[in-house]
C-alpha positions as CSV (number, residue, x, y, z in Angstrom):
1,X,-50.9,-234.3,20.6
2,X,-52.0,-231.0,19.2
3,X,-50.7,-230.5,15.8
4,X,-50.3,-227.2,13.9
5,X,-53.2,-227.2,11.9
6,X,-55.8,-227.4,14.6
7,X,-54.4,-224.3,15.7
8,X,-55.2,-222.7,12.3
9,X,-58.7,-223.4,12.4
10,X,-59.1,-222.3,15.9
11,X,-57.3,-218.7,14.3
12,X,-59.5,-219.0,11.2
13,X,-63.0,-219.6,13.7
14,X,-62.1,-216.2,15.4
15,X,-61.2,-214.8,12.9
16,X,-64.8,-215.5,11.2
17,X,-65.6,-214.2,14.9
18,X,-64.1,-210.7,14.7
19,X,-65.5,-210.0,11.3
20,X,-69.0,-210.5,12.7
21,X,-68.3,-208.1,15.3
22,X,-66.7,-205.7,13.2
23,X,-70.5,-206.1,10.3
24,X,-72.0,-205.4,13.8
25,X,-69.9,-202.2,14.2
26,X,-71.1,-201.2,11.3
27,X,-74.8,-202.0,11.5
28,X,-74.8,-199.6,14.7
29,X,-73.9,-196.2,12.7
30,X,-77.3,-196.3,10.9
31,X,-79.3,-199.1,12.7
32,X,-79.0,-198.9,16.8
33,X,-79.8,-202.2,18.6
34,X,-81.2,-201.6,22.3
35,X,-79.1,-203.2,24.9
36,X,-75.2,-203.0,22.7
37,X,-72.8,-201.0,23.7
38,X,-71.1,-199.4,20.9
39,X,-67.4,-199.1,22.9
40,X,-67.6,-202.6,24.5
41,X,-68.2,-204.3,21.2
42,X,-65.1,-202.3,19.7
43,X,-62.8,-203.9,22.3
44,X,-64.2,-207.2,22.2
45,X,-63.8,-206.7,17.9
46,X,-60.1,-205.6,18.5
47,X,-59.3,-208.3,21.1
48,X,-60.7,-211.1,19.0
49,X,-58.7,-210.1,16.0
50,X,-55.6,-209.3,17.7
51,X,-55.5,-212.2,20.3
52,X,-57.9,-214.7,18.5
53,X,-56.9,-214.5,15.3
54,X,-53.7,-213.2,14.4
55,X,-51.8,-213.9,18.0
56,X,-53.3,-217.6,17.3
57,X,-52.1,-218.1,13.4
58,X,-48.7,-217.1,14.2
59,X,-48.2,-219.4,17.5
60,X,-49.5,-222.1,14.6
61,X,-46.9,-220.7,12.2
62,X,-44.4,-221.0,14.5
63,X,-45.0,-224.7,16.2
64,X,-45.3,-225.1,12.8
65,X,-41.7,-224.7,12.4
66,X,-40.6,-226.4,15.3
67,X,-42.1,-229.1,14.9
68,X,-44.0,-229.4,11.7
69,X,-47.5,-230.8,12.6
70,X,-47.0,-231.9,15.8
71,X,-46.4,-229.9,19.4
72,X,-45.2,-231.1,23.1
73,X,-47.8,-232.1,25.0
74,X,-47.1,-229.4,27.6
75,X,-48.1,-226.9,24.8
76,X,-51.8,-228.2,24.4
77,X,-52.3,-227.9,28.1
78,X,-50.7,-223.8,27.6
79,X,-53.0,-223.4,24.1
80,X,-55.8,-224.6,25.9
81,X,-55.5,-221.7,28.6
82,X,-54.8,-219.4,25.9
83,X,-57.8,-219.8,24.7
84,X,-59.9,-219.9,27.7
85,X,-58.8,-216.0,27.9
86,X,-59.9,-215.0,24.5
87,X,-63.1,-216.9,25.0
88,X,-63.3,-214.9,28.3
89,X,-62.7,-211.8,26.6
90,X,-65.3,-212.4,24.0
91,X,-68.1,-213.3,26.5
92,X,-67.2,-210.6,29.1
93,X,-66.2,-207.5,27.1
94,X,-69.3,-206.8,25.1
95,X,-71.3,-206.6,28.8
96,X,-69.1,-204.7,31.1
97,X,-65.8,-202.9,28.3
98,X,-63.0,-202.9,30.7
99,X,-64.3,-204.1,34.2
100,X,-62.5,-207.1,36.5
101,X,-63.9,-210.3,34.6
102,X,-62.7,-208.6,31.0
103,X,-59.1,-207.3,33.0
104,X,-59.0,-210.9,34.2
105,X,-59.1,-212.3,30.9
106,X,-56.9,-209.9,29.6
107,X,-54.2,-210.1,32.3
108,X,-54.3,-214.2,32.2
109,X,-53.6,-214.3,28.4
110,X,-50.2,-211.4,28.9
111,X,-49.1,-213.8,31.8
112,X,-49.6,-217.0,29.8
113,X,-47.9,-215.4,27.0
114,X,-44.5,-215.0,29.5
115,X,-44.7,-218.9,29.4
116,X,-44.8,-218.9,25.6
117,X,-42.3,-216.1,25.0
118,X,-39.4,-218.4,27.3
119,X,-40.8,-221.7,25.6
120,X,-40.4,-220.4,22.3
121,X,-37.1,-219.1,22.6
122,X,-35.7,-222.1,24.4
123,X,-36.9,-224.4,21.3
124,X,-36.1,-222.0,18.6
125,X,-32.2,-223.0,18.9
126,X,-33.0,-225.3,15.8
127,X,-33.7,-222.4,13.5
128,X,-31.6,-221.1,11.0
129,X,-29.9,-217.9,12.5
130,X,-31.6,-215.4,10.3
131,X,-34.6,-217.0,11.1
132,X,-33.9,-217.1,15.1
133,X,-33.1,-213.9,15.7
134,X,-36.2,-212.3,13.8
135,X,-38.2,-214.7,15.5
136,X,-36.4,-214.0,19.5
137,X,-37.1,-209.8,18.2
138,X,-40.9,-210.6,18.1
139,X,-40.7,-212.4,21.3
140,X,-39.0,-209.3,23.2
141,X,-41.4,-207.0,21.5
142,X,-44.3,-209.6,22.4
143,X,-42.9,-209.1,26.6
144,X,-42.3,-205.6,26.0
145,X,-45.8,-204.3,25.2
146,X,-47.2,-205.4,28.4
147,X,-45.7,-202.8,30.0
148,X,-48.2,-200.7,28.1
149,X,-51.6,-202.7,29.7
150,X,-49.8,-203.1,33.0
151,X,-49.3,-199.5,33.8
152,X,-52.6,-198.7,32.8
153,X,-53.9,-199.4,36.5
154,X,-51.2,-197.2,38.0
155,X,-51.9,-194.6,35.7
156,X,-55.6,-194.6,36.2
157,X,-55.6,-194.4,40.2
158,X,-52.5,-191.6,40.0
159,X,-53.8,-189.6,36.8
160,X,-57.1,-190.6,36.0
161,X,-58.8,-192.2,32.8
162,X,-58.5,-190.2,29.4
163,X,-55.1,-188.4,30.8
164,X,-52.4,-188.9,27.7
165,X,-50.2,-190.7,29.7
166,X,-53.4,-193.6,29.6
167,X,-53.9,-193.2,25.9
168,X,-49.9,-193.6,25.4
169,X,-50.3,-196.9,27.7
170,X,-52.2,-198.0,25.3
171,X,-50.4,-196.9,22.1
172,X,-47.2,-198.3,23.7
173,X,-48.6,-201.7,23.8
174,X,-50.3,-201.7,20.2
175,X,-47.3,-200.6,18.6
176,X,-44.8,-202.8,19.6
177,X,-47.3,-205.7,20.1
178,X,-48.0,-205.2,16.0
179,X,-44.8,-203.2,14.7
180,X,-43.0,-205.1,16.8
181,X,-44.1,-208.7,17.6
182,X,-46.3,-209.5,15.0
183,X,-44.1,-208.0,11.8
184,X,-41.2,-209.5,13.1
185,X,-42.9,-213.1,13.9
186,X,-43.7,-213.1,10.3
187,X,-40.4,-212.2,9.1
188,X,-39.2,-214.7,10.9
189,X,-41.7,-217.3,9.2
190,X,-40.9,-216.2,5.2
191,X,-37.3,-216.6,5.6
192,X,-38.0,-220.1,7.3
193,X,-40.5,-220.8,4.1
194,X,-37.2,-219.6,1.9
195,X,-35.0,-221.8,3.6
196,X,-37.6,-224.4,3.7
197,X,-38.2,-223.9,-0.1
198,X,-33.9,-224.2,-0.7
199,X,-34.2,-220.2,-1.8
200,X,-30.9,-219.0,-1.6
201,X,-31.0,-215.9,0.3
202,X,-28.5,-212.3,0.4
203,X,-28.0,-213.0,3.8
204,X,-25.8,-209.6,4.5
205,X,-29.4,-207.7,2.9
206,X,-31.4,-209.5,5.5
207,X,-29.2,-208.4,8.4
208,X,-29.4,-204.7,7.4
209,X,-32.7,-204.9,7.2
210,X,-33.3,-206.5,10.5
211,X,-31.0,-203.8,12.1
212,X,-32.5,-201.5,10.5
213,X,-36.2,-202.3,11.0
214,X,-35.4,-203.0,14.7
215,X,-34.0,-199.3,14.8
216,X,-37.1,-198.0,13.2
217,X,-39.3,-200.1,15.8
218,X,-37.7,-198.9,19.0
219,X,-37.6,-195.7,18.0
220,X,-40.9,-195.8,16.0
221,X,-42.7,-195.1,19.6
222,X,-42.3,-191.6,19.3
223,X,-44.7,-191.6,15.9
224,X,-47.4,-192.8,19.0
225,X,-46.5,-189.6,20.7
226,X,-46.7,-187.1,17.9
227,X,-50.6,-186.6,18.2
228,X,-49.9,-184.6,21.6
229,X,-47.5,-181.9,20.2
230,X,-44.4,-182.8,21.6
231,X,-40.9,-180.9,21.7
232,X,-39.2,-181.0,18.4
233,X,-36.8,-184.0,19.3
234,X,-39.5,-186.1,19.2
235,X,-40.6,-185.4,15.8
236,X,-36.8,-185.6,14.9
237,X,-36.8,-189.5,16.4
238,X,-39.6,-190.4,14.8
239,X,-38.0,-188.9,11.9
240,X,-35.4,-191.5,12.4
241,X,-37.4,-194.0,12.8
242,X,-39.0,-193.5,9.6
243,X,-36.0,-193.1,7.9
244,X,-34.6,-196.2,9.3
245,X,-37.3,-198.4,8.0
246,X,-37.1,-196.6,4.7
247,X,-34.0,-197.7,4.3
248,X,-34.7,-201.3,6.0
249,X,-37.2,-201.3,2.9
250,X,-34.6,-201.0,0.8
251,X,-32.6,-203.7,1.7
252,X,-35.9,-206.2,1.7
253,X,-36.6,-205.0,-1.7
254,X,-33.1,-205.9,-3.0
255,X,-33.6,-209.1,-1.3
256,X,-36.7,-209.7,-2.9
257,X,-36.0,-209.0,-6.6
258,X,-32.5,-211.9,-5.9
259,X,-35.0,-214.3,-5.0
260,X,-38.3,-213.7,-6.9
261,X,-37.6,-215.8,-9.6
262,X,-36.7,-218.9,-7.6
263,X,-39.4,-218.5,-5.0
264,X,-42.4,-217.8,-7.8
265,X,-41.7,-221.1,-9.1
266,X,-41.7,-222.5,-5.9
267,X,-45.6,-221.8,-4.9
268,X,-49.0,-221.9,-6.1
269,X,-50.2,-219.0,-8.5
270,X,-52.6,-218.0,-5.8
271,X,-49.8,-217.3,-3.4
272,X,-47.7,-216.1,-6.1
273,X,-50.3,-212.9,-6.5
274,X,-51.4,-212.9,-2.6
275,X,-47.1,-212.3,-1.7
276,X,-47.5,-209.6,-4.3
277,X,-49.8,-208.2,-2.7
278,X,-49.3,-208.2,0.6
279,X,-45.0,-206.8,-0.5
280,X,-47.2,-204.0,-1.8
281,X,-49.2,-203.4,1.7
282,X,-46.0,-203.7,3.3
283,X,-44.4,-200.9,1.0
284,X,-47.0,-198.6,1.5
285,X,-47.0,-199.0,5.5
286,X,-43.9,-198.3,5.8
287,X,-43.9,-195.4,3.3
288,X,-47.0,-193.9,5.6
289,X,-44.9,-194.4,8.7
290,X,-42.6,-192.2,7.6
291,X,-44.2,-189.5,6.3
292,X,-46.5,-189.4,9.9
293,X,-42.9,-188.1,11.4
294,X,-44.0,-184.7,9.3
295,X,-45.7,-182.2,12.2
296,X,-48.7,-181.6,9.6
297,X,-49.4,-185.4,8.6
298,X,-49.2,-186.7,12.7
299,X,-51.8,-183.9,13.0
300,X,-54.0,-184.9,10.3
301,X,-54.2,-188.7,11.0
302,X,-54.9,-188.2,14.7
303,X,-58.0,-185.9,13.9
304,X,-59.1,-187.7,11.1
305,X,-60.6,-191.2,12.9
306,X,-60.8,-192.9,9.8
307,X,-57.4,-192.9,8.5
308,X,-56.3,-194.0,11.7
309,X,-59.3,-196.7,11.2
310,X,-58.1,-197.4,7.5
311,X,-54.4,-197.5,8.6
312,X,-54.8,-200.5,11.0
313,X,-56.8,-202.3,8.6
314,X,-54.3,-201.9,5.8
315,X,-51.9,-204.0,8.7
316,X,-54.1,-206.3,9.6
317,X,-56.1,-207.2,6.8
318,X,-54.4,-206.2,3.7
319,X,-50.7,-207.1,5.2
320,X,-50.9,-209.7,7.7
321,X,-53.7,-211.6,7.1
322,X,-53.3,-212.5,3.4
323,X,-50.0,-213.1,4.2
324,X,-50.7,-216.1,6.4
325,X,-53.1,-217.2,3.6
326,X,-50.3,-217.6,1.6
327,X,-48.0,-218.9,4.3
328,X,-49.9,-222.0,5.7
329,X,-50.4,-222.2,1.4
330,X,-47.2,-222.6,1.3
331,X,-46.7,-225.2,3.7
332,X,-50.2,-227.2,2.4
333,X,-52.1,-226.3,5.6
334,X,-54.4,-223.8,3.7
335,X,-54.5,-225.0,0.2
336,X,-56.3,-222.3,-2.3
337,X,-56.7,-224.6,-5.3
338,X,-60.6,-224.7,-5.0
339,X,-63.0,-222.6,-6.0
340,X,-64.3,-221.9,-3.4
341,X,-61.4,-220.8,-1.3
342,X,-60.1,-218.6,-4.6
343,X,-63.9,-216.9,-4.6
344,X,-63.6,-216.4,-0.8
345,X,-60.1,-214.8,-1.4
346,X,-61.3,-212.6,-4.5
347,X,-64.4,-211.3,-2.0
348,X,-61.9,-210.6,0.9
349,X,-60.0,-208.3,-1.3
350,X,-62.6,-206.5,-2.7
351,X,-64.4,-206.1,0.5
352,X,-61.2,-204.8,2.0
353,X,-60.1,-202.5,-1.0
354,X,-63.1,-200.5,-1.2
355,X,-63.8,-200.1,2.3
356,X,-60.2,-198.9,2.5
357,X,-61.1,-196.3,-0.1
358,X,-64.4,-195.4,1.3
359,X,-63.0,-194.5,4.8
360,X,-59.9,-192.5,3.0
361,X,-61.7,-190.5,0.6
362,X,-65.0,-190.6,2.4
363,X,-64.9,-185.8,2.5
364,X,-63.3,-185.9,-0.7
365,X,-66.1,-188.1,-2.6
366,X,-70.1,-187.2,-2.6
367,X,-70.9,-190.3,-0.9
368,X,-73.4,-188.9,1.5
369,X,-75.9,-190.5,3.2
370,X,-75.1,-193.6,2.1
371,X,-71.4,-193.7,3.4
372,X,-71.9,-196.0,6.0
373,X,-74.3,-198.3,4.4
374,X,-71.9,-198.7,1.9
375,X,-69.2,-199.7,4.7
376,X,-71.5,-202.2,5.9
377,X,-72.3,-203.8,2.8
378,X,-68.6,-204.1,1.6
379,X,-67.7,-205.2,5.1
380,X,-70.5,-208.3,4.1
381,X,-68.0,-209.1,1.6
382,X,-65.2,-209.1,3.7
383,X,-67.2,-211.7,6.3
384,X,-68.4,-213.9,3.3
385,X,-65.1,-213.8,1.6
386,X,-63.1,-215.2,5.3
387,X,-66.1,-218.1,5.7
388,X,-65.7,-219.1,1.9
389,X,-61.8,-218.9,2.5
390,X,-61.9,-221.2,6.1
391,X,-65.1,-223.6,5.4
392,X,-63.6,-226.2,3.8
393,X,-61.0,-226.0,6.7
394,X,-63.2,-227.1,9.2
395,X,-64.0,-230.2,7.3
């Protein structure tokens, strides 16, 4: 039968996958190849990493919890399908963007994750409640953000491409596919590895913050919205939603600091600094999500492509990403005792910090000429840093 890890290395090969793509994004600003399509190769990039790699760790962080290292066999047959579409996707969009092989793909994977979605929520009766219902949240926000892609056809033959209503389609499915499915998938996972661990946890904190971050996610749609100027109310929801989270944080935080001292102890140093870390990322999204409900910020980050650019990299790469390193660390699927994999994790940083700060404070620094050599090289890094940290995986 499929066991959990095998679905971590498949993550871990696309994700080696998407960071070529995204070096090759790069490579295009100041050395144009005949023949690629710079568009096509950003959705293929963004699928991969989105539906290769992170959708793919966290379905093998969560058979993880069900069943350790081993799956039903009826799962292998669904995996298998699963990633038949993302291989789809990755041979179809960098030819034709979004045509019908690329929609088919795309459309097979959504309807495949429907089976996963009532699977997972049938077998996740075993759980521990806290752990259950953060889990069932990212599976409601997992169905819920296909309403974004499927109403993009409808919009398209009514309205027309490049209408806001098409660009909201797909803002609508982004944010509660990430803010909603993803985030609350991984919540889900840390308090299993606290229970798992025997961390006692301030269960009453947990369940504010759950409320409250589900609050902040519902509403946090209207943040999407802000970039078109909307009526005041919306700005005032989004407030909301910002707030909401704020407070949400709060609650985590207190959580946090009760069982830090047990749960340090518990893991490797590595992980130790990596949760750190990634607590931090998580702070300062939030923190950015708020203040984007202020009229002059939501203005700034939609004109400015980069920050946009350097916000979902901060989610993906300096939040969620390091924090499955740790995770499947955690549970000895991904050990990060060797060399190797502790070189590969000090290059992934780096790569990721300083391209962070070169897209932020690319007008405010006398980078020049150079600015996007310097994102390529540093985005070498990043690639070098994810083979180091998956070769001995593939072993």
């Amino acid at each position: 039968m499929l066991q959990a890890n095998t679905i971590w290395r498949v993550a871990l090969g696309f994700f080696i996958i998407s960071a070529v793509f995204g070096l090759l994004l790069r490579l295009l600003f100041f050395q144009p190849i005949t023949g690629l399509n710079y568009q096509y190769l950003l959705h293929t990039h963004s699928h991969i990493i989105l539906l290769g790699w992170i959708f793919n760790a966290l379905m093998a962080g969560v058979h993880f919890m069900l069943f350790q290292n081993k799956v039903k066999k009826k799962f292998s047959i669904l995996f298998l399908f699963f990633q038949l579409a993302v291989l789809g996707m990755m041979f179809t969009f960098p030819f034709q963007g979004y045509a019908t092989l690329s929609i088919i793909f795309s459309t097979l994977h959504i309807i495949l994750s429907y089976l996963w979605v009532v699977w997972v929520w049938r077998e996740s009766k075993r759980l521990p409640d806290l752990v259950r219902k953060s889990l069932r949240a990212g599976l409601v926000y997992l169905a819920i953000s296909t309403i974004g892609p499927f109403s993009l056809g409808p919009i398209i033959a009514l309205i027309g491409p490049g209408s806001d209503e098409y660009f909201m389609a797909i803002y609508f499915y982004l944010h509660f596919l990430y803010n909603g499915a993803f985030f609350f998938i991984l919540f889900g996972l840390f308090f299993w590895l606290l229970f798992k661990l025997n961390v006692s946890i301030n269960v009453i904190a947990v369940q504010r913050f759950l409320w409250l971050m589900n609050i902040g996610c519902v509403l946090g749609i209207m943040l999407s919205a802000l970039w078109m100027t909307p009526p005041t109310v919306i700005y005032i929801i989004g407030g909301i939603a910002g707030i909401a989270q704020l407070v949400g944080l709060g609650y985590l935080v207190k959580m946090l600091k009760e069982v830090w001292p047990t749960f340090k102890l518990k893991i490797g140093n590595t992980a130790k600094v990596v949760f750190c870390l990634v607590f931090l990322g998580f702070i300062l999204k939030i923190l950015l999500q708020a203040i984007s409900a202020v009229p002059s910020v939501a203005t700034l980050g939609y004109e400015v492509r980069n920050y946009v650019i350097a916000y979902l990299h901060l989610v993906f790469l300096g939040i969620i990403s390091p924090f499955l390193f740790a995770w499947f660390n955690s549970v000895e699927l991904f050990p990060m005792r060797s060399v190797i994999r502790k070189l590969g994790l000090i290059l992934f940083w780096i790569g990721f910090v300083f391209t962070e700060v070169i897209l932020v404070f690319q007008n405010q620094w006398a980078i020049g000429a150079n600015y996007y050599q310097l994102l390529f090289g540093f985005s070498v890094l990043l690639l070098v840093g994810i083979m180091l940290l998956a070769i001995r995986t593939f072993r």
